[in-house]
C-alpha positions as CSV (number, residue, x, y, z in Angstrom):
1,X,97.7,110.9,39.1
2,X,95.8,107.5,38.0
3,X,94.1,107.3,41.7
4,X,92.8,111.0,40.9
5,X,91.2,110.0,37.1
6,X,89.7,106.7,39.2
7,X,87.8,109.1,41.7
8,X,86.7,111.7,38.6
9,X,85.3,108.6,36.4
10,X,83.6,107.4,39.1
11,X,81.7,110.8,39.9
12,X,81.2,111.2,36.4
13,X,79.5,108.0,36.3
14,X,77.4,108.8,39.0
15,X,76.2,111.9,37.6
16,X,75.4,110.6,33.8
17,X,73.3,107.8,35.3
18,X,72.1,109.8,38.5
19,X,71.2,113.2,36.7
20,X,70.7,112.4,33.8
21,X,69.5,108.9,33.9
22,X,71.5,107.5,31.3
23,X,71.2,103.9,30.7
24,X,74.2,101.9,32.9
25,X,75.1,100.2,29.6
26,X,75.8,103.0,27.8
27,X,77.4,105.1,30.9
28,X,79.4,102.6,32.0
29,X,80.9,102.5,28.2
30,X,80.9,106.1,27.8
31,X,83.5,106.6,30.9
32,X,85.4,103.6,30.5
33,X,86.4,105.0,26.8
34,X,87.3,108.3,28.5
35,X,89.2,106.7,31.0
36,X,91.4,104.9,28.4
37,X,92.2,108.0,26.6
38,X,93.4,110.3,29.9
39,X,95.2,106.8,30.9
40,X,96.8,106.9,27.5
41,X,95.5,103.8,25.9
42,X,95.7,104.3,22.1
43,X,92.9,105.3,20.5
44,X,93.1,102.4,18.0
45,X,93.2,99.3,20.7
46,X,90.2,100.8,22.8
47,X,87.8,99.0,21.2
48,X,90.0,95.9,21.5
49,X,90.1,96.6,25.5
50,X,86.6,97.1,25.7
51,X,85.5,94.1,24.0
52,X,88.0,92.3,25.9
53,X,86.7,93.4,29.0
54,X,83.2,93.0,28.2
55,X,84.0,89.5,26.6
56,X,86.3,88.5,29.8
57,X,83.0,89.2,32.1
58,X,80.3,87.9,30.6
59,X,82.5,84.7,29.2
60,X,82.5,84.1,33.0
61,X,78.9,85.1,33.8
62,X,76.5,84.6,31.5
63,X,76.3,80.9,31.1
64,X,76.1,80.8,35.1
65,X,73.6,84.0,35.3
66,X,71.5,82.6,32.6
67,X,71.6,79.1,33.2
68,X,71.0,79.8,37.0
69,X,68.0,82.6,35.9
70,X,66.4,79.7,34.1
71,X,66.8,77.0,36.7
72,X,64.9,79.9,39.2
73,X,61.9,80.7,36.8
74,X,61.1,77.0,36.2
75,X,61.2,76.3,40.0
76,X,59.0,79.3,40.4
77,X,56.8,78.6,37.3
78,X,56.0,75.2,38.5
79,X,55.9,76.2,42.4
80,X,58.7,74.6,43.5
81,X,60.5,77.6,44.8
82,X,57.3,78.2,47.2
83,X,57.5,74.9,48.4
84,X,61.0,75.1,49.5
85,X,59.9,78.9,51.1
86,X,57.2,77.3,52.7
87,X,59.0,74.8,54.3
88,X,61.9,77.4,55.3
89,X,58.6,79.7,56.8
90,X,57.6,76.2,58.9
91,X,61.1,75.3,60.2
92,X,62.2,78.9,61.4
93,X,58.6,81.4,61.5
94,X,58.5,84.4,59.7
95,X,60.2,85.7,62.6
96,X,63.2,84.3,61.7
97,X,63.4,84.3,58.0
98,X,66.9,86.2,57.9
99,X,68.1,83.5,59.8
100,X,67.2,80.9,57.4
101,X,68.9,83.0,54.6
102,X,72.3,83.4,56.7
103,X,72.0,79.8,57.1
104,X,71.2,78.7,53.5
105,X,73.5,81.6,52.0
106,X,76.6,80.4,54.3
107,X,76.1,76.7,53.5
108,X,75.8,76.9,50.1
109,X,78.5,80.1,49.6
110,X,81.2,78.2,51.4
111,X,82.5,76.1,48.2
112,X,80.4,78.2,45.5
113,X,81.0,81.7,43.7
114,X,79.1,84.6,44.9
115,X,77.1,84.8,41.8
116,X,76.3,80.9,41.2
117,X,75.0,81.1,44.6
118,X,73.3,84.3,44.3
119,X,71.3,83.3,41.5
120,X,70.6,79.6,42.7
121,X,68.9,81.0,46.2
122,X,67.6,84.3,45.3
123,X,64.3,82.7,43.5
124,X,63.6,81.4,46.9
125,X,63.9,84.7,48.7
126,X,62.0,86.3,45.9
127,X,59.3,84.0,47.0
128,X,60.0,84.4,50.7
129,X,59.0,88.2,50.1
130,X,56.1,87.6,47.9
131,X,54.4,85.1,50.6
132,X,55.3,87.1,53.9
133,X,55.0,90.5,52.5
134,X,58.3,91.6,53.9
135,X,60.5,94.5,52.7
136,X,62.9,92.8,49.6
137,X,66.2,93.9,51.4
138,X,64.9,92.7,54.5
139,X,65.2,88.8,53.4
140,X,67.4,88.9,50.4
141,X,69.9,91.4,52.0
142,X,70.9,89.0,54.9
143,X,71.2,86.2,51.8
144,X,73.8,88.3,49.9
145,X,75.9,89.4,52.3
146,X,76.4,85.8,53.8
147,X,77.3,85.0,50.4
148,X,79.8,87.6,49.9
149,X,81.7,87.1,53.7
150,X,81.9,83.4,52.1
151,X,83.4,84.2,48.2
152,X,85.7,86.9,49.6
153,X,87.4,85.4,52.7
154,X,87.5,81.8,52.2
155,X,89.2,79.2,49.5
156,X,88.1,77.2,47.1
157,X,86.9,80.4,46.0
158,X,89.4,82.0,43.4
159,X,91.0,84.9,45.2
160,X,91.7,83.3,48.4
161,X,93.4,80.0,46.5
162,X,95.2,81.8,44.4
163,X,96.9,84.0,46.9
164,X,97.3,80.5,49.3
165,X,99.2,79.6,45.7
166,X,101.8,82.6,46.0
167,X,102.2,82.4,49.3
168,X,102.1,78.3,49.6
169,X,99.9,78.5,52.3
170,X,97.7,75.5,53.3
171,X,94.6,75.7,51.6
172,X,92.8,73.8,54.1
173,X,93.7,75.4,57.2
174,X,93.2,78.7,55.2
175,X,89.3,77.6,54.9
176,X,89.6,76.4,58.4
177,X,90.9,79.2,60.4
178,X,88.5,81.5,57.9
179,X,85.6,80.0,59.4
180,X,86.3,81.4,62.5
181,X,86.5,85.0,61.2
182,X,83.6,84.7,57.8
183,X,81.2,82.9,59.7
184,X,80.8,85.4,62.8
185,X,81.1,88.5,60.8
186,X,78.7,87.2,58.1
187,X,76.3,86.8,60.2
188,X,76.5,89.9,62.2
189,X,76.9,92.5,59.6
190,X,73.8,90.0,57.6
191,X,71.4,90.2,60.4
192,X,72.7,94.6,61.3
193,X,72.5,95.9,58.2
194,X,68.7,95.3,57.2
195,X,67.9,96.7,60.5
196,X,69.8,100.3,59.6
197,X,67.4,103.1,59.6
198,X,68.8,104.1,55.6
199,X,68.1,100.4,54.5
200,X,64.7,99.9,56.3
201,X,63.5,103.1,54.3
202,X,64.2,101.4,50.9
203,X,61.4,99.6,49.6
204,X,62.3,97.9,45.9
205,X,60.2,95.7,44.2
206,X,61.1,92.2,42.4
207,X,61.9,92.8,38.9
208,X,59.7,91.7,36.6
209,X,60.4,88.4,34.8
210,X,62.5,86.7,37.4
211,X,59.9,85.1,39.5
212,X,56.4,83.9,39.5
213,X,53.8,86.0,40.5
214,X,51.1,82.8,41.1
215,X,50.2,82.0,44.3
216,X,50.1,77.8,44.8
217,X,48.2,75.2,46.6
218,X,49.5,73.3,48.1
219,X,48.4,70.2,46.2
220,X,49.8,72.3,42.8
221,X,53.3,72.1,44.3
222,X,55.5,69.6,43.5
223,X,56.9,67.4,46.3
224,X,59.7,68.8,49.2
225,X,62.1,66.0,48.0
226,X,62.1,67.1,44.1
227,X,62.0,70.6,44.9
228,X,65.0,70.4,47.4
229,X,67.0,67.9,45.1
230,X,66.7,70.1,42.1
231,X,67.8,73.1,44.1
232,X,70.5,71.3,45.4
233,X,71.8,69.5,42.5
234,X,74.4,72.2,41.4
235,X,75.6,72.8,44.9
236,X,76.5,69.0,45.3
237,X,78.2,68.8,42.0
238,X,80.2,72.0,42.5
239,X,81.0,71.1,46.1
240,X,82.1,67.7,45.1
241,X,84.3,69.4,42.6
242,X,85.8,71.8,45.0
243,X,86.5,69.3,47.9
244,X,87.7,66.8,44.9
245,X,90.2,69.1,44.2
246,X,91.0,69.9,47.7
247,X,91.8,66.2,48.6
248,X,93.4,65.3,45.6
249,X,96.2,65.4,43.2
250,X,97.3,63.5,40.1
251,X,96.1,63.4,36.5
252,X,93.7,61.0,36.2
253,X,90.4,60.3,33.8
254,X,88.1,60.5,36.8
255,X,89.4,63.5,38.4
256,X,89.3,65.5,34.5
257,X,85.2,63.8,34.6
258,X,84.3,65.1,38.6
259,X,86.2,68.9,37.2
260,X,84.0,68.7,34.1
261,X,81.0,68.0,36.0
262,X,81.4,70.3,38.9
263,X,82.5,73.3,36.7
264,X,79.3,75.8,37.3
265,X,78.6,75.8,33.9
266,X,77.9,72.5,33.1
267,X,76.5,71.8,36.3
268,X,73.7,74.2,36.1
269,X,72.9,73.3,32.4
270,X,72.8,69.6,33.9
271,X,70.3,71.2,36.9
272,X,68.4,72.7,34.1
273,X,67.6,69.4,32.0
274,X,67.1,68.0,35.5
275,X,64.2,71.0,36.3
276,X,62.8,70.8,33.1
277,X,61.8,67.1,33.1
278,X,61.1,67.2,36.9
279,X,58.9,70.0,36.9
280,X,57.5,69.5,33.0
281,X,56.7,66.5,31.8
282,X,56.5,64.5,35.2
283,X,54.0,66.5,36.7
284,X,52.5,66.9,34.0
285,X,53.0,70.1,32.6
286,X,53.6,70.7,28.7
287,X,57.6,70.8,27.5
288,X,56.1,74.2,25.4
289,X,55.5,75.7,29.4
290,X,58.6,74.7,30.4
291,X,60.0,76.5,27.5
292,X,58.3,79.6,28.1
293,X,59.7,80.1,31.4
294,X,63.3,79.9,30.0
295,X,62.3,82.5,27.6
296,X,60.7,84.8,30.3
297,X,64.0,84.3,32.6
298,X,66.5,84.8,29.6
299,X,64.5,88.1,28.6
300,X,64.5,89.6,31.9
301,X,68.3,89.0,32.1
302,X,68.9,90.7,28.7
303,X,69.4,94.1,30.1
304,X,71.5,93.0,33.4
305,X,74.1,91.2,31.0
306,X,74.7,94.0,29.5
307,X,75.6,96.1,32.7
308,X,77.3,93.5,33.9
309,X,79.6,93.1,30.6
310,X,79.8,96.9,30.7
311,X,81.0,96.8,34.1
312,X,83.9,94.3,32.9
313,X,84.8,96.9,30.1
314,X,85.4,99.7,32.7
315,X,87.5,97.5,35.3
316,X,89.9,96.4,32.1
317,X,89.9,99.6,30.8
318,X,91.6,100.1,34.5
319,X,93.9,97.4,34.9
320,X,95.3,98.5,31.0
321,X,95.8,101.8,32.0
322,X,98.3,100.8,34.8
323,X,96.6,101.7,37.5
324,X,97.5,98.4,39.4
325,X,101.1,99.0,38.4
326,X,101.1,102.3,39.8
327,X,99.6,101.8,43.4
328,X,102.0,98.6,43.5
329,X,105.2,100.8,42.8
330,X,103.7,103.4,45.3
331,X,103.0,101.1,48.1
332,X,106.3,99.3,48.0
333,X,108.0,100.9,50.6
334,X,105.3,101.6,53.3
335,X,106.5,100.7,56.7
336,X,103.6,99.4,58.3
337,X,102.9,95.9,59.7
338,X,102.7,93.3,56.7
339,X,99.1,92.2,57.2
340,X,97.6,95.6,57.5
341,X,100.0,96.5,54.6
342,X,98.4,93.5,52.7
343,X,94.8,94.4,53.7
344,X,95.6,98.0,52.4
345,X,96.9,97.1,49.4
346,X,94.3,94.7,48.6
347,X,91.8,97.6,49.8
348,X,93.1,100.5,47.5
349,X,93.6,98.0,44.4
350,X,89.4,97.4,44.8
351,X,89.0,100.4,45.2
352,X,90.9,101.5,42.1
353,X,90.0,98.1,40.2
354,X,87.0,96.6,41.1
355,X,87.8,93.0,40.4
356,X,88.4,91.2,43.7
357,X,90.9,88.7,42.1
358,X,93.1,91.2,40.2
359,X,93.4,92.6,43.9
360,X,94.1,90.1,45.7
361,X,96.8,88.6,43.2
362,X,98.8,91.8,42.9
363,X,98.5,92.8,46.8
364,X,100.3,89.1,46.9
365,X,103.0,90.2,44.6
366,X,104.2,93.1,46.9
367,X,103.4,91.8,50.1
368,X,105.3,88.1,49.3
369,X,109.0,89.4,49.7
370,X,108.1,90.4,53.3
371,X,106.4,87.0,54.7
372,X,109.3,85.2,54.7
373,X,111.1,87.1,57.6
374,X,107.9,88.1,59.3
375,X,107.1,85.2,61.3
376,X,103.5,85.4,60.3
377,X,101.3,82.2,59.1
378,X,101.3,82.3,55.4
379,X,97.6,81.4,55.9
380,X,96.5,84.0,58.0
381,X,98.2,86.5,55.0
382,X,96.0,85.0,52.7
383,X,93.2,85.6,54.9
384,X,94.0,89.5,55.7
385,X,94.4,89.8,51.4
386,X,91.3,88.2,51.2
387,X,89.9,90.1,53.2
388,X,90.5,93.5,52.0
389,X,89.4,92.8,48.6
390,X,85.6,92.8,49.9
391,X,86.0,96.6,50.6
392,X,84.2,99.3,48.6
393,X,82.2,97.1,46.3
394,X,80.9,100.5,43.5
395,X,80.5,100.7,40.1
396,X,83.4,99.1,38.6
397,X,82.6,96.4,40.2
398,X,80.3,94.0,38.1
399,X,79.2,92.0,41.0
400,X,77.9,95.7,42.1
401,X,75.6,95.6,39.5
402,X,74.0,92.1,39.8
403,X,73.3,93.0,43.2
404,X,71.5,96.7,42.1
405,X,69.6,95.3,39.2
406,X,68.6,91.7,40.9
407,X,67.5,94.1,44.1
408,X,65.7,96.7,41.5
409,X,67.7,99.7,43.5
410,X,68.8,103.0,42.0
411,X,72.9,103.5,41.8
412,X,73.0,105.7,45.2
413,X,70.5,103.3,47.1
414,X,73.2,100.0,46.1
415,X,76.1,102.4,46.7
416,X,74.7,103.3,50.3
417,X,73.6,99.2,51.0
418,X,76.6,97.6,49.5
419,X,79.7,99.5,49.2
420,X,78.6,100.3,53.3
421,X,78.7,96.6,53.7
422,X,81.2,95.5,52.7
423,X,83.8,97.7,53.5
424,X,82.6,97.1,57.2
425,X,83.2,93.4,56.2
426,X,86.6,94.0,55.0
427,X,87.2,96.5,58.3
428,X,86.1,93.6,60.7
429,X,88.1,90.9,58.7
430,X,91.3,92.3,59.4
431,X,90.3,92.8,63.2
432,X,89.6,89.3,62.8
433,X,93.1,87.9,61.1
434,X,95.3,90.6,63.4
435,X,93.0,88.5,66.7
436,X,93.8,85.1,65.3
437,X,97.1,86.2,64.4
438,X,97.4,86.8,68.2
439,X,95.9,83.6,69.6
440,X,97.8,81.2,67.3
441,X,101.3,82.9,68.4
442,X,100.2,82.5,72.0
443,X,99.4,78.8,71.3
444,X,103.2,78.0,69.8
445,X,104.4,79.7,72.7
């Protein structure tokens, strides 16, 4: 049973890198080419489906990871990223530093990928915990799961418009009526789970190599506007993109220039050249500095690439075997209300798969015959797919592992912080959809 081989890889997993502290690169490998053989992949394309798994994640990661790392390091480097801490310390106190993350994470996360954003704010919570003192997961916790209520549940971001695609549901209202279920649970769950007795007794450190350890005066800072405006920079061009897209439609020069732009990508490398200049050779400090806090950003992320490819390798080594096939077949019949069916499905596929998009797509494959006599709002589908394919967040899940290695936690600690998170997002998201689901029907009555 393909379900069964899922739950033994992911044991086995646990143990090789638990007990016998295998490096995750190497584990992660190590099962996903045992996986392919039980699931019958032959022998002779595994290294095809490996390297196409590997090259399928970090084609979509590292330019955005490594771009974004360098970004961080030179705001941190030339004490920009304290400035912008600082000023978040003066507007809300250190008593309410979780509060300014929720608020940054949930304004920034609404139009930008989980990991962009992730890797954009977390210099500045680095720094947050290096000036206050505070426990890591205590200030960068409440900034990631904000950011992961925002990429799972709402559109632009890619699983929620795609499955608005298939079920030609309005994308806007999608986003609007999301708001009303991301931004409550987000901040519930972002401002609970630090607080849990099993979290509070975790105590990582920063990795090394992602942030400055200097401590700035205030006149060695560089100004609030530049700091703010080079920290911003990517959010405005990929937001501009996003709602570009959103408003629009036609085939036009400008619209193909905003697309190029706004693509994270380019508009990181863009922030980059900005943040080199800005906080090198303006303030005075050598291009050959500059430089050096590139390096130390692009060695530091050496090792968390190649998780995070690994992690691809294993989730394609999944979807080849046809395990999405087989839970689609298998759930075709169930007679069960179609959003919870939908949630379900998307559930068990993350689960199975890891990749949030793969789940949400095929979940909208079976559940799509159904909505047509159901009388349900094709957008409030969307949302209850969307919403299931948060749950279980392990270790086929590559955004699992940027969260353990940025957070310097061991593979049980992430497992008891994330995948506890986020399937309680995923449980209170469908609460949410079956409630609005509720009130709009009462409303066209």
């Amino acid at each position: 049973m393909p379900l069964v081989v899922v739950g033994i890889s992911v044991l086995v997993l646990l143990f090789l890198m638990t007990r016998l502290r295998m490096n995750g690169f190497a584990a992660l490998l190590l099962v996903a080419v045992g996986v392919a053989l039980v699931q019958g992949i032959p022998a002779a394309t595994v290294p095809d489906v490996l390297s196409e798994g590997i090259g399928g994640q970090i084609g979509d990661t590292m330019l955005t990871i490594g771009l974004g790392a360098m970004v961080g390091r030179v705001m941190g480097d030339s004490g920009a990223a304290q400035r912008i801490a600082d000023r978040l310390l003066e507007a809300f106190g250190p008593r309410w530093v979780q509060v300014a993350m929720v608020v940054t994470a949930m304004l920034i996360g609404v139009t930008m990928f989980y990991e962009v954003a992730f890797i954009i704010i977390v210099p500045i919570a680095f720094t947050l915990v290096r000036v206050t003192g505070a426990n890591l997961l205590w200030v960068g916790l409440p900034m990631s799961i904000a950011l992961s209520t925002m990429h799972s549940f709402l559109p632009p971001h890619p699983g929620p418009t795609a499955v608005a695609a298939t079920f030609h549901a309005s994308v806007g209202h999608t986003l609007f009526y999301g708001l009303f279920i991301a931004v409550p649970a987000g901040a519930l769950i972002a401002l609970v789970w630090p607080r849990l007795p099993f979290v509070k007794a975790m105590n990582p450190t920063i990795p090394k190599g992602l942030v400055s350890e200097r401590e700035f005066t205030d006149e060695e800072m560089p100004g609030l506007g530049w700091s703010l405006l080079v920290a911003l920079f990517p959010v405005v061009l990929i937001a501009g993109a996003a709602v570009t897209d959103m408003a629009t439609s036609g085939d036009s020069p400008v619209l193909h220039a905003v697309a190029f732009i706004g693509s994270a990508p380019i508009a990181l490398m863009v922030t980059l050249l900005l943040a080199i200049w800005a906080f090198g050779p303006r303030i005075g400090r050598s291009l050959a500095d500059v430089s050096a806090s590139c390096a130390s950003a692009a060695q530091a992320m050496a090792m968390i690439l190649l998780v995070i490819g690994a992690g691809g390798a294993f989730k394609n080594v999944l979807v080849e075997g046809g395990i999405s096939d087989y839970i689609k077949d298998a759930t075709d019949h169930w007679a069960i209300s179609p959003l919870v069916l939908a949630w379900l499905i998307a559930v068990i596929l993350r689960v199975a798969l890891g990749s949030a998009t793969v789940a949400v797509v095929t979940a909208s494959g079976v559940v799509l015959p159904l909505l047509a006599g159901s009388g349900i709002h094709p957008e409030i589908m969307v949302l209850a797919v969307s919403c299931g394919s948060i749950a279980f967040s392990h270790v086929n899940d590559p955004g699992f592992w940027l969260f353990k290695e940025y957070f310097n936690l061991s593979v049980i600690q992430a497992i008891k912080v994330r995948t506890t998170y986020t399937t309680v997002l995923a449980v209170l998201g469908l609460g949410g959809v079956l409630a609005l689901e509720r009130a709009l029907d009462a409303l066209s009555l």
